[in-house]
py3Dmol code that shows the C-alpha trace and the ligand (Angstrom):
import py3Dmol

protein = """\
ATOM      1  CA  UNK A   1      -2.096  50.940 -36.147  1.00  0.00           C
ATOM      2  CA  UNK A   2      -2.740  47.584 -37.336  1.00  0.00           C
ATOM      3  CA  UNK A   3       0.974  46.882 -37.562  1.00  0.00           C
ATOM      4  CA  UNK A   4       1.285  47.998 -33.525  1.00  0.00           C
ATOM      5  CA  UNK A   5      -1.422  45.385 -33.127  1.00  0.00           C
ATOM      6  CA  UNK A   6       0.521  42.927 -34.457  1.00  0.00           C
ATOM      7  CA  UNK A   7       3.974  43.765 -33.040  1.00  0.00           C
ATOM      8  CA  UNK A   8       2.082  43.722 -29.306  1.00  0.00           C
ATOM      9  CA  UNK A   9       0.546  40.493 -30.354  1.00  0.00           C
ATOM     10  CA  UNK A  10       3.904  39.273 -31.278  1.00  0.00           C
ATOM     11  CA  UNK A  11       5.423  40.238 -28.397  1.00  0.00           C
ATOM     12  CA  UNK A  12       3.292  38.981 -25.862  1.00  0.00           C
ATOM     13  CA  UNK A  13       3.025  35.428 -27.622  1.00  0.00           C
ATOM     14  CA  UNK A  14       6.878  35.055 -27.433  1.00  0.00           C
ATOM     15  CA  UNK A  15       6.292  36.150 -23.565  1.00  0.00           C
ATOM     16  CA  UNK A  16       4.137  33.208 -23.256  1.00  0.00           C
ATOM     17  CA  UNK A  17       6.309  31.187 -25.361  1.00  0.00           C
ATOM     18  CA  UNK A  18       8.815  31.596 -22.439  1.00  0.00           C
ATOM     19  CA  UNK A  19       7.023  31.297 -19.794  1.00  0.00           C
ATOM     20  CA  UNK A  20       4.973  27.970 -20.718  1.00  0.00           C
ATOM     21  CA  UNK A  21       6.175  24.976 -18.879  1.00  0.00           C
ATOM     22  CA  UNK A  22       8.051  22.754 -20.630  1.00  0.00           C
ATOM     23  CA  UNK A  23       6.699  19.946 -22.315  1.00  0.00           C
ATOM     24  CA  UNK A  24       7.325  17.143 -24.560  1.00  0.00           C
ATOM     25  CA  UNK A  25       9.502  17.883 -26.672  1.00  0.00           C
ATOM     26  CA  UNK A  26      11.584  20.702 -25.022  1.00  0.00           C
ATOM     27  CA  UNK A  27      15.217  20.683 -23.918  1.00  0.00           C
ATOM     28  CA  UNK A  28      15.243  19.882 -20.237  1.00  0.00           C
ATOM     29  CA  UNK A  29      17.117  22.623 -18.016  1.00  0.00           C
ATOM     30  CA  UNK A  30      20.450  21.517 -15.898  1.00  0.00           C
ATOM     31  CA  UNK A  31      18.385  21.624 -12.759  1.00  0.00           C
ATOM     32  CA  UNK A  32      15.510  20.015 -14.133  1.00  0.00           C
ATOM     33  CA  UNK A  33      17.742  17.329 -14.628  1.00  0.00           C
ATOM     34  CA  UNK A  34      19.693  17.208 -11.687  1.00  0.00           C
ATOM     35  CA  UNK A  35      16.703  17.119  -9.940  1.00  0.00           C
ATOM     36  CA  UNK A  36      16.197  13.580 -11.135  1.00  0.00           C
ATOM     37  CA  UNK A  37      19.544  12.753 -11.582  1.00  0.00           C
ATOM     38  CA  UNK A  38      19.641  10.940  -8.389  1.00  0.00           C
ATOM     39  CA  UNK A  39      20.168   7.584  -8.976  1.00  0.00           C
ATOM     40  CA  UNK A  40      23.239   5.624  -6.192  1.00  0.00           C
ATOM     41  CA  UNK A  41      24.906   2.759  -7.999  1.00  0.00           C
ATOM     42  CA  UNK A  42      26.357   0.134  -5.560  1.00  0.00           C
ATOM     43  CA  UNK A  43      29.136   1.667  -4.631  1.00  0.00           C
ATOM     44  CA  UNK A  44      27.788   4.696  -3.073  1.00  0.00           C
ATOM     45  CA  UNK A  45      29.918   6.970  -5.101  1.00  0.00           C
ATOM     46  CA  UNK A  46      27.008   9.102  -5.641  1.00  0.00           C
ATOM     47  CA  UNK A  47      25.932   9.581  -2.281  1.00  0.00           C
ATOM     48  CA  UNK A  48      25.139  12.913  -0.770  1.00  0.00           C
ATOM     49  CA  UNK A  49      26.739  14.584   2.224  1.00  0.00           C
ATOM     50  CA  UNK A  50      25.103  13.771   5.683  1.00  0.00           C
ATOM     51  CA  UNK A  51      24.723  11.188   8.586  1.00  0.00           C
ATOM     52  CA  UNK A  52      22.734  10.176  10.248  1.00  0.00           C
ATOM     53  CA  UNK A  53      22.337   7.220  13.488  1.00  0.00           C
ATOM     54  CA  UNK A  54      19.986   4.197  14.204  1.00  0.00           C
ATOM     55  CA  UNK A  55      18.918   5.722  17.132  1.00  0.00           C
ATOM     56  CA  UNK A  56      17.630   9.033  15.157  1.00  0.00           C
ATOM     57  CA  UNK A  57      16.589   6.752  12.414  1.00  0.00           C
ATOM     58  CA  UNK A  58      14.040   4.952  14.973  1.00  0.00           C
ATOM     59  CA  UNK A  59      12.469   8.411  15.519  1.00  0.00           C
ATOM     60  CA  UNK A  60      11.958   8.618  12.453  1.00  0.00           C
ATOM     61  CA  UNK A  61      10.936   5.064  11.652  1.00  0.00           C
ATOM     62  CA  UNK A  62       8.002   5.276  14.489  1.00  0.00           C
ATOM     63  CA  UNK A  63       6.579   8.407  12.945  1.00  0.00           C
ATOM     64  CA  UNK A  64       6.660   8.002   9.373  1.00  0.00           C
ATOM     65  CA  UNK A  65       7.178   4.369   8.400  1.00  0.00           C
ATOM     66  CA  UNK A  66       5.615   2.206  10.914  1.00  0.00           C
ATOM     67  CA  UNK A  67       2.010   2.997  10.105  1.00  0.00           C
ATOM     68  CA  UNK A  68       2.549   0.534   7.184  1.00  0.00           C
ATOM     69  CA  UNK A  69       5.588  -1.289   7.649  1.00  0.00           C
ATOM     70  CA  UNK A  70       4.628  -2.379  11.178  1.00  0.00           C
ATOM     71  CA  UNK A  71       6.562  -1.250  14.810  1.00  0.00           C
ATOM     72  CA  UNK A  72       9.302  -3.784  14.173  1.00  0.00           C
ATOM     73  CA  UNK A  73       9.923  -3.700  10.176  1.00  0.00           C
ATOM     74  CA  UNK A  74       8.034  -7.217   9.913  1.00  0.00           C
ATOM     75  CA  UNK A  75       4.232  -6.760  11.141  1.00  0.00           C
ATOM     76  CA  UNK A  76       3.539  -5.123   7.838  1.00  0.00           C
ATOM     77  CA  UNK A  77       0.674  -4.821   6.702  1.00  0.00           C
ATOM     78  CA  UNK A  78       2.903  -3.440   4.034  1.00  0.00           C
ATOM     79  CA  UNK A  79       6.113  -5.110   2.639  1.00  0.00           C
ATOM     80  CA  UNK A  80       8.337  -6.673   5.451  1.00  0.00           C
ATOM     81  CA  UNK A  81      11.893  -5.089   5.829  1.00  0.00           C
ATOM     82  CA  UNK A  82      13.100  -7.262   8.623  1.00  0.00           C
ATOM     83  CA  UNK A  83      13.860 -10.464   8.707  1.00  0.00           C
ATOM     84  CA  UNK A  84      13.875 -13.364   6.711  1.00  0.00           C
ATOM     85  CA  UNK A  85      17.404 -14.521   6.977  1.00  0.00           C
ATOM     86  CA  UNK A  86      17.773 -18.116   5.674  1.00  0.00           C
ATOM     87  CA  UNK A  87      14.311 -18.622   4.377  1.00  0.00           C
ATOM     88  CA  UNK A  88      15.560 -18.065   0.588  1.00  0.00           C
ATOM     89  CA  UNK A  89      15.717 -21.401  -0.320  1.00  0.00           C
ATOM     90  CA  UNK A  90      12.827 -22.450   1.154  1.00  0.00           C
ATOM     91  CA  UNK A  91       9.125 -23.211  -0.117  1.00  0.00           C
ATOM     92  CA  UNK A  92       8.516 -20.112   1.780  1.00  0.00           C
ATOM     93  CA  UNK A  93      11.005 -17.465   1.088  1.00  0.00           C
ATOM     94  CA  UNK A  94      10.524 -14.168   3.007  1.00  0.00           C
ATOM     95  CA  UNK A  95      12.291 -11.447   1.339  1.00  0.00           C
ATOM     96  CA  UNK A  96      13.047  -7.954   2.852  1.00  0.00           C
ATOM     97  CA  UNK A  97      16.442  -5.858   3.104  1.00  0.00           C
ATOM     98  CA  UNK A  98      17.872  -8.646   5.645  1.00  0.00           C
ATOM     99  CA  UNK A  99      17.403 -11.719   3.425  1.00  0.00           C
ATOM    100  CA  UNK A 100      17.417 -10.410  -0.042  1.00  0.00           C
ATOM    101  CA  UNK A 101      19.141  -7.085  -0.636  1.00  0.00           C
ATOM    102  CA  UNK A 102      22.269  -7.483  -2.150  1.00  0.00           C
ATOM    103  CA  UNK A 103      23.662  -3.551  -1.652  1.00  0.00           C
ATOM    104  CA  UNK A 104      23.205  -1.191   1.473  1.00  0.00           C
ATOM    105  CA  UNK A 105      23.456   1.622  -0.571  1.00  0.00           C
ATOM    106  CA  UNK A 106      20.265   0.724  -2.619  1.00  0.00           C
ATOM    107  CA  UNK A 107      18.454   1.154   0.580  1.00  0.00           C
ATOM    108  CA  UNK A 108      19.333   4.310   0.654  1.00  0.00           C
ATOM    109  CA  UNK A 109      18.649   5.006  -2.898  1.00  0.00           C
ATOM    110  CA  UNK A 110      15.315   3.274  -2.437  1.00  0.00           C
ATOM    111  CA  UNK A 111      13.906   5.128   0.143  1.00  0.00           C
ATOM    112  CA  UNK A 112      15.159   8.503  -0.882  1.00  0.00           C
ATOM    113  CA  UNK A 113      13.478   8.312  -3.906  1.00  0.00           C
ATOM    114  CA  UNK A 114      10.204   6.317  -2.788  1.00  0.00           C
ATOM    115  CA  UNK A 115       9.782   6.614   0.729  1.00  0.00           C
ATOM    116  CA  UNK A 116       7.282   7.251   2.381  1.00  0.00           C
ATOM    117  CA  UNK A 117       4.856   6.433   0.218  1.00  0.00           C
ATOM    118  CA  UNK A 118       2.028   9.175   0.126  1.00  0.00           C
ATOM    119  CA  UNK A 119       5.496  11.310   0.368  1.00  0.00           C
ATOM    120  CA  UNK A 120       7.776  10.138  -1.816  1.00  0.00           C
ATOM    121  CA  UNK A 121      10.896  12.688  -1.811  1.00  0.00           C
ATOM    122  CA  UNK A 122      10.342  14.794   1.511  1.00  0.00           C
ATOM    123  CA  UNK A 123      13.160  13.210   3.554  1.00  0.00           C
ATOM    124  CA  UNK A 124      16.424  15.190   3.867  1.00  0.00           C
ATOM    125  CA  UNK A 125      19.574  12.919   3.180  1.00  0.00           C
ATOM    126  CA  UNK A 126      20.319  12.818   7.049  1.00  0.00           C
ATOM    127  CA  UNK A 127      16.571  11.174   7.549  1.00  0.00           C
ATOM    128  CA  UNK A 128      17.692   8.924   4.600  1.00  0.00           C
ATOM    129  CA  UNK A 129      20.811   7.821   6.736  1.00  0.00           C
ATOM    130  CA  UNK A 130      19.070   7.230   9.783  1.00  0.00           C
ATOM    131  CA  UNK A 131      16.589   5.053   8.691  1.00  0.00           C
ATOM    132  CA  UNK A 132      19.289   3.191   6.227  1.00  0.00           C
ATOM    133  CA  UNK A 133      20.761   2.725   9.641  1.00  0.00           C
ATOM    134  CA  UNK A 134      18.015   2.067  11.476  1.00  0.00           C
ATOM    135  CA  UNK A 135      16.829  -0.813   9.144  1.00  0.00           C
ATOM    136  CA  UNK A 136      20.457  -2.101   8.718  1.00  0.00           C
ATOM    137  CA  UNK A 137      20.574  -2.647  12.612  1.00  0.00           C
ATOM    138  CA  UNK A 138      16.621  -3.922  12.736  1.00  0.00           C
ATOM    139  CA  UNK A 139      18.107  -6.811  10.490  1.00  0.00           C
ATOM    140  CA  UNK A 140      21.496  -7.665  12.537  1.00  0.00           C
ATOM    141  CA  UNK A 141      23.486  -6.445  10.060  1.00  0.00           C
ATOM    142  CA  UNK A 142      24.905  -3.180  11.804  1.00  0.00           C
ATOM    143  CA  UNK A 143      25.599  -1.994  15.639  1.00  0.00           C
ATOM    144  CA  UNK A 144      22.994  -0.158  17.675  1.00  0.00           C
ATOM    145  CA  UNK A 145      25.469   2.561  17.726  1.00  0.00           C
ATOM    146  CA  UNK A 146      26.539   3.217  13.857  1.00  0.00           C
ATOM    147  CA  UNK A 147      26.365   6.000  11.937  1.00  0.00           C
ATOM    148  CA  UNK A 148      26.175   6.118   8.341  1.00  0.00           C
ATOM    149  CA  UNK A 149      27.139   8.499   6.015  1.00  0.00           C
ATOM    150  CA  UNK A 150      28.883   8.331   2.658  1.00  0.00           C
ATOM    151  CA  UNK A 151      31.812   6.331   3.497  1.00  0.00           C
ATOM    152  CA  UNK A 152      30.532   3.993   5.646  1.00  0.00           C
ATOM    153  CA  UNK A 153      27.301   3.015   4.137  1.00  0.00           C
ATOM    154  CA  UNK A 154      29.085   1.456   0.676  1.00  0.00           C
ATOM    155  CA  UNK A 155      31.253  -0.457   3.138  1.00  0.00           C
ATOM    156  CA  UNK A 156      28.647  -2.218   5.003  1.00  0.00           C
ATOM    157  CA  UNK A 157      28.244  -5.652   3.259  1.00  0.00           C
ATOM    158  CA  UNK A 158      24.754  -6.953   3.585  1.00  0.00           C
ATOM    159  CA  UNK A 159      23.780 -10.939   3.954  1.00  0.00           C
ATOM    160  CA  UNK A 160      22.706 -12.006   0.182  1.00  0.00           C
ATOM    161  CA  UNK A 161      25.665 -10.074  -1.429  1.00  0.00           C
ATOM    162  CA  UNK A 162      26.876 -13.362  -3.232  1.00  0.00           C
ATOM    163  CA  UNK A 163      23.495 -14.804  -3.785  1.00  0.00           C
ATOM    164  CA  UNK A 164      22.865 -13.134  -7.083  1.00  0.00           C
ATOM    165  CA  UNK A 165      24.118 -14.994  -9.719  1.00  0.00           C
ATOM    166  CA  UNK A 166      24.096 -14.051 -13.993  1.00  0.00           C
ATOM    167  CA  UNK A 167      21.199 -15.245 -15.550  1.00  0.00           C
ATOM    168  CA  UNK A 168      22.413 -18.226 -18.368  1.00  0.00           C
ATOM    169  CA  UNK A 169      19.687 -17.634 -20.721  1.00  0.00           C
ATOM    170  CA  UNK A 170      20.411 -16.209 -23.785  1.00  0.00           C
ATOM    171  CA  UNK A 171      18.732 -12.733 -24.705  1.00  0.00           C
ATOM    172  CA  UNK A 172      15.180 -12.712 -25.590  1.00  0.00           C
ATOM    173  CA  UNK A 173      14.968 -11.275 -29.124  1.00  0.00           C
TER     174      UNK A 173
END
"""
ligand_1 = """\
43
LIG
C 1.486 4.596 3.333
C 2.239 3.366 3.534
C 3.753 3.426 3.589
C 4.555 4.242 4.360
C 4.112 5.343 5.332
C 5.893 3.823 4.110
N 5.923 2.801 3.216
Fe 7.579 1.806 2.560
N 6.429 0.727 1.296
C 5.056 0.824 1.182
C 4.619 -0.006 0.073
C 3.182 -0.154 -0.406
C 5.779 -0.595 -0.459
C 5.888 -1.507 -1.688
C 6.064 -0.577 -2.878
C 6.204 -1.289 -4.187
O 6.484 -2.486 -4.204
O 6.067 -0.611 -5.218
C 6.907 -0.145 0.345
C 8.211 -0.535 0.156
C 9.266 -0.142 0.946
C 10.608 -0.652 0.827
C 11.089 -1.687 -0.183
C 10.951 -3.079 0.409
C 11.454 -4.156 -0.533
O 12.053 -5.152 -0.046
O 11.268 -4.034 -1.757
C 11.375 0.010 1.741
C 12.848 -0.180 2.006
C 10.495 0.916 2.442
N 9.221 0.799 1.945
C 10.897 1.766 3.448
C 10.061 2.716 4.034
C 10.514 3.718 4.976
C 11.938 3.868 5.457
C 9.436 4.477 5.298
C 9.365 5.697 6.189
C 10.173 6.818 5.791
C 8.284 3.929 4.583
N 8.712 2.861 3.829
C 6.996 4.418 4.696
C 4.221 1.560 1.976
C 4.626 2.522 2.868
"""
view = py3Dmol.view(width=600, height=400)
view.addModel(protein, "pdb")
view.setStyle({"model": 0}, {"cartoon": {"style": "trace"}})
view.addModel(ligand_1, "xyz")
view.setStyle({"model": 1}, {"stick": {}})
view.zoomTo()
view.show()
């Protein structure tokens, strides 16, 4: 009898053994991982399947981003992603996708993975490519007609591509 006990007790602790989520410590699953594994380097060679237009992207804008990014991209009172152009070097620099952003296909990255705020993660990749376009055009950077999807968005070249330079200081211990 007592050794039934402890068989059942056995038992049933390996049961929760398997069912416990995973914690520090434990080996990650595949899709845990390529849940996360969603990061798009410059050259948009990770990008998903999809398009999407500025003209679905506005939709999209007006319901979802405007609230805090303001009607046009620059009202705010969050962040400003229009706009800006030329004020870099000045004592007041503005800096949004227009003026700063280097790569196109970090916008898409960006708000993928952090946008909207309170819902960071709930936009399908054609949402993602509307507002990439809608915000591209918003800044005079693409036409009011374009449609992005993989191939086109790494080919779009945005404003401040040259104005990173590599930084001379030697590394910090
Ligand atoms: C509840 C308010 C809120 C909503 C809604 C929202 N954002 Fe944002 N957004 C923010 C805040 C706050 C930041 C700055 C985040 C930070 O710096 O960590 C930001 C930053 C950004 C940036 C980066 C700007 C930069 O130059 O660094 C982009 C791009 C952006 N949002 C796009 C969007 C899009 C597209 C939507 C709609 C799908 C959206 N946001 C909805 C609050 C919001």
């Amino acid at each position: 009898m007592a050794c039934g006990i402890a068989i059942a007790l056995l038992a049933s602790g390996a049961t929760r053994a398997q069912a416990a989520p995973r914690g520090l410590g434990s080996v990650p699953h595949a899709a845990d991982i390529a849940a996360l594994d969603i990061a798009i380097g410059p050259r948009g060679d990770e990008l998903p399947p999809g398009a999407g237009s500025v003209a679905e992207g506005a939709a999209i804008y007006a319901g979802r981003c405007a609230a805090c990014h303001g009607a046009n991209g620059h009202e705010g009172p969050d962040m400003k992603l229009v706009g800006g152009q030329g004020t870099l070097a000045s004592a007041a620099p503005v800096l949004t996708i227009g003026s700063y952003w280097p790569y196109a296909t970090t916008l898409f990255d960006y708000i993928r993975r952090a946008m909207p705020f309170t819902a960071p993660g709930s936009l399908e990749a054609d949402d993602v490519y509307a507002l990439t376009a809608f915000l591209l055009h918003a800044n005079g950077i693409v036409a009011a007609d374009t449609v992005l999807d993989r191939a086109r968005l790494p080919t779009v070249r945005m404003p401040n591509r040259d104005g990173f330079v590599p930084d001379p200081r030697p590394d910090v211990p």
